[in-house]
N, C-alpha and C positions, 0 to 999 in steps of 0.2 A: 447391738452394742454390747464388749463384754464390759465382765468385771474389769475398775479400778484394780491395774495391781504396782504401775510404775508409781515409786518413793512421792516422787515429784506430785503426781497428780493427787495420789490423797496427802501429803502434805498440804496444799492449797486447796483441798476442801476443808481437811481440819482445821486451816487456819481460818476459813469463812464461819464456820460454824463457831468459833470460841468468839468472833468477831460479832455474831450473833447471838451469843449466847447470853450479854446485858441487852436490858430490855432501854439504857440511855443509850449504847452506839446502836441499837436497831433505831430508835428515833432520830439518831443525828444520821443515820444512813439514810430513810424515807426523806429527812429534808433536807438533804445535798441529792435524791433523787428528782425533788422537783425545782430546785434550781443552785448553782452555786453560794455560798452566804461565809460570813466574816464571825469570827469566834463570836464574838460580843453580839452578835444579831442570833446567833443558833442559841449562846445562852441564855438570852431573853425570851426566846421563843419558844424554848425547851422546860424553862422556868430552873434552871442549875445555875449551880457558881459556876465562874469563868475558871477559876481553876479543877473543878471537876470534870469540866468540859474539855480543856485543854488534856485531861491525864486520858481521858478518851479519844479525841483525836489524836493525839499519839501514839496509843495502843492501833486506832486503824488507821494511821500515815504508815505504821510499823508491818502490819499485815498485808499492806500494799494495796487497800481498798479504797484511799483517800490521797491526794493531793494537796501541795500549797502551789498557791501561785501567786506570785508579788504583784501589788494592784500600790503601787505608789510607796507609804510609807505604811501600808496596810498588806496584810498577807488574809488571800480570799482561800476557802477550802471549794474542791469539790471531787467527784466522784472519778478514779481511776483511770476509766473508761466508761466511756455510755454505756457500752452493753450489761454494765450493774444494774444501772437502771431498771434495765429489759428483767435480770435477773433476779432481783429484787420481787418485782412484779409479777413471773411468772410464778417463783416458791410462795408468794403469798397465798396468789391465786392455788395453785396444787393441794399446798395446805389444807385451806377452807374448802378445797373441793373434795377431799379425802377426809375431813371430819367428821365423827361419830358424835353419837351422844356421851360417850365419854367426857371426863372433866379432865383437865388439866392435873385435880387434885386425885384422883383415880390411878390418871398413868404418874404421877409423883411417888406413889405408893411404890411402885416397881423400878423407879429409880429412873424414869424416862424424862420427867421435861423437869 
């Protein structure tokens, strides 16, 4: 596989990574991966206000990693496409499986995480 060089493609990786890059839309993305849920249920479950919540699901309705879908007189979120899901689950896994004894606060030093 080469290098990323068409606009387009690292555009929509950058935009996954700034999308990733709060540690709240990384949790509301983990749980719209295990199943669809309604503002008011992710911000209970997330323990945020409903309006914090909402300025997050915005920012990823916006980056095109989240959906609405009208469920009555209620609007349910959930994940794009399934294969997030799968994507989700695979970078975690990679992740942890390329971790060092390194800290977090370590590569912070160099401007990394």
């Amino acid at each position: 596989m080469g290098v990323l060089t068409a606009a387009s493609d690292i555009d929509v990786l950058a935009r996954f990574g700034r999308a990733l890059a709060d540690p709240i839309r990384c949790r509301i993305l983990l749980a719209l991966r295990q199943a669809p849920a309604y503002p008011a249920d992710l911000a209970d479950a997330l323990g945020i206000s409903r309006t914090r919540l909402s300025n997050h699901l915005t920012c990823l309705r916006d980056c095109g990693l989240v959906i609405t879908a009208p469920d009555g007189r209620r609007t349910r979120y959930e994940l794009a496409d399934p294969r997030l899901a799968h994507a989700l689950d695979d970078l975690r896994a990679a992740v942890v499986a390329v971790a060092t004894d390194r800290t977090c606060a370590d590569a912070d030093e160099q401007g990394c995480c």
